[in-house]
N, C-alpha and C positions, 0 to 999 in steps of 0.2 A: 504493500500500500504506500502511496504518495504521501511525501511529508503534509500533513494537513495543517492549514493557518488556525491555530484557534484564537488569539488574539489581531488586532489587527497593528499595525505600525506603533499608534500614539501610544493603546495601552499596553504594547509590550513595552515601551520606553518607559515610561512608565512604570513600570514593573522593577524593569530594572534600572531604576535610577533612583537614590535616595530619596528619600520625602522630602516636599517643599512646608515649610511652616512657617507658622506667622507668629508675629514676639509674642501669642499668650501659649503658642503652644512650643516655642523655643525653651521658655522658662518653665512648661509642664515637664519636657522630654531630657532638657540639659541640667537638670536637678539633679545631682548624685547621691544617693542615699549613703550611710556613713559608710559602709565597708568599699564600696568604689571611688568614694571620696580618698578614703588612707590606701588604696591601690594605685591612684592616680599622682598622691603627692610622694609616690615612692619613688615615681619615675624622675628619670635624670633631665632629661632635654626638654626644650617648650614644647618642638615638635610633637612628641609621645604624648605629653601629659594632655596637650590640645586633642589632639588624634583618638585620643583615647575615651574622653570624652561623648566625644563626638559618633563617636563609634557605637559608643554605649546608648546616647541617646535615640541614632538611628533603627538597632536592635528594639531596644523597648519600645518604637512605635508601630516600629514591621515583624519585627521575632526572623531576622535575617539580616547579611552583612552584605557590602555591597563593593567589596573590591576595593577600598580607597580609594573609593571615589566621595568627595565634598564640596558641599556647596560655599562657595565662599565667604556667605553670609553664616553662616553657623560656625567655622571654624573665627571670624573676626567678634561674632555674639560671647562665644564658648573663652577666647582668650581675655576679653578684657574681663568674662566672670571671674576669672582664677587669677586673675592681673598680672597676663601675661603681655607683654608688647605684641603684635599684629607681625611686625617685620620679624621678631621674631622667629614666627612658623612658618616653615616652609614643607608643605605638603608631601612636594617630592624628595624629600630623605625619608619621608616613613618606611621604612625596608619591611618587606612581608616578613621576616622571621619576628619584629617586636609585631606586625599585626597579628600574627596567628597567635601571639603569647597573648596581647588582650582580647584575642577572642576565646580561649580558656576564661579568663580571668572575669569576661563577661557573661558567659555560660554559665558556668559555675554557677554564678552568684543569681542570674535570673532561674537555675534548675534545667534548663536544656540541655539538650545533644546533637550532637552533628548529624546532621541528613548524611548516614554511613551504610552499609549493604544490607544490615538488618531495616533503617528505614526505608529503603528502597523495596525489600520487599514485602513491609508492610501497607508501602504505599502502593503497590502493586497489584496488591490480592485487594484493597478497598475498591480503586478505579475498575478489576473486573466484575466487583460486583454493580456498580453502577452502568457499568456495560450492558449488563443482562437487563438491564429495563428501560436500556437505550437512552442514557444521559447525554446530553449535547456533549461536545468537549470542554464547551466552554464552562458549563455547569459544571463539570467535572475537575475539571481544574482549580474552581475555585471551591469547591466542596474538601479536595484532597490539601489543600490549602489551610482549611481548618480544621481537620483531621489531623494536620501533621501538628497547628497549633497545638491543638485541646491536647497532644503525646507528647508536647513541651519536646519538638523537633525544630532545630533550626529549620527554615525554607531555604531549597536549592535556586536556584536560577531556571528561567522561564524556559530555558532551551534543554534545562535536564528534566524538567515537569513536562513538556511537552514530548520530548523524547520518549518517556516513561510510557504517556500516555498513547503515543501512537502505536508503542508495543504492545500496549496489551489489546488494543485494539485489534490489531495483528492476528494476535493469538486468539484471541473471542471469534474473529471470523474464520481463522483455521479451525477451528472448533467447530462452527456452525458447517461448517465445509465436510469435515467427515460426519457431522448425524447426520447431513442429506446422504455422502458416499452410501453410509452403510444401511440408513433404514427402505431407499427407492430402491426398487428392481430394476433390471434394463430398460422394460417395458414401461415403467412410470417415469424413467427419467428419458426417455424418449418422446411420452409424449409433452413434458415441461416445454423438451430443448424444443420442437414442432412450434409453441406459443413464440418464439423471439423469429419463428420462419415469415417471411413480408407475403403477404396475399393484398390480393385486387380488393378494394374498398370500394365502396359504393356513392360514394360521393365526388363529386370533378374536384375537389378539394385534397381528399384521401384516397388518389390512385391506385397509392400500394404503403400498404400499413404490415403493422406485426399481427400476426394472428390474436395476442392477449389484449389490443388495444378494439378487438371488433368481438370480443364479451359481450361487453357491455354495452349500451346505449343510454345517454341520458334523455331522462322524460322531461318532456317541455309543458306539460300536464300542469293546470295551475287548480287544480280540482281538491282537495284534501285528502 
């Protein structure tokens, strides 16, 4: 199967790009409760301690990390809270080894876990059961979404959610593929394949149609 879009452009960027907040919800989300506060003043450099932050507050309002990547206005809000100078921090030295150490550090402390092979295929087996009663993707997506919430699971990235989802998709119509195999005889499944055969329609309109499309006829009957 085709990679399928389930989001469209804006909301995948979106997705994955940190949240944009406005100063009552800077000050909700950049508020460090005391144990991240004394993990914070541990750190050595502005960069970190800013970074750090910052990180923290993006988690607590998505329960996911976003690559350091930041919006400028939160890393310049976030320094002069902790009175740090602006010029200061400079983004680009945050090196991924202190990133991934405060996102232990921030896990930990909000109770989550990394989206790791066990969540993968817990999220797995949820998306094929929503398969079976033919969830859009997009409903599914976002259903698996709060699923991994409510399991206190960090969120992956939209192209590994999306990925996840197409496979099982995959697999749900391989599935569906062998009960027709095994439960149709030659003869049933011969005459299916007959319905996709084109015959002469009856209309100067529908010359040559599919056989399953001249079933039916809609009534024009406006009688009760």
């Amino acid at each position: 199967m085709p990679r399928i879009k389930i989001l469209n452009t804006t909301e995948k960027n979106d997705f994955e790009s940190p949240p944009v907040f406005n100063s009552v919800e800077r000050r909700r989300f950049f508020a460090l409760p005391q144990m991240l506060n004394e993990a914070m003043e541990n750190l050595k450099s502005p960069t970190n301690k800013v970074c750090f932050v910052v990180t923290a507050g993006y988690f607590k309002a998505r329960h996911r990390f976003f690559a350091r990547q930041f919006h400028p206005t939160d890393i310049a809000y976030v320094a002069r809270q902790i009175g740090i100078q602006t010029d200061d921090v400079d983004t680009s030295v945050y090196d991924k080894a202190s990133y991934l150490r405060h996102q232990r550090i921030i896990l930990n402390y909000f109770g989550f876990t990394l989206f790791d092979t066990a969540a993968r295929v817990f999220a797995k087996h949820e998306i094929l059961i929503m398969l079976r009663v033919q969830f859009r993707p997009k409903i599914i997506l976002l259903d698996t979404m709060q699923l991994l919430t409510r399991k206190e699971i960090s969120l992956p990235s939209y192209n590994v959610l999306a990925a996840l989802i197409v496979e099982a998709i995959n697999e749900h119509q391989h599935g569906l593929n062998k009960i027709i195999e095994t439960s149709l005889n030659k003869v049933q499944q011969d005459m299916l394949d007959a319905l996709l055969e084109k015959a002469t329609g009856s209309g100067s309109d529908d010359k040559w149609r599919y056989q399953i499309t001249l079933l039916k006829k809609a009534s024009q009957s406006t009688r009760p």
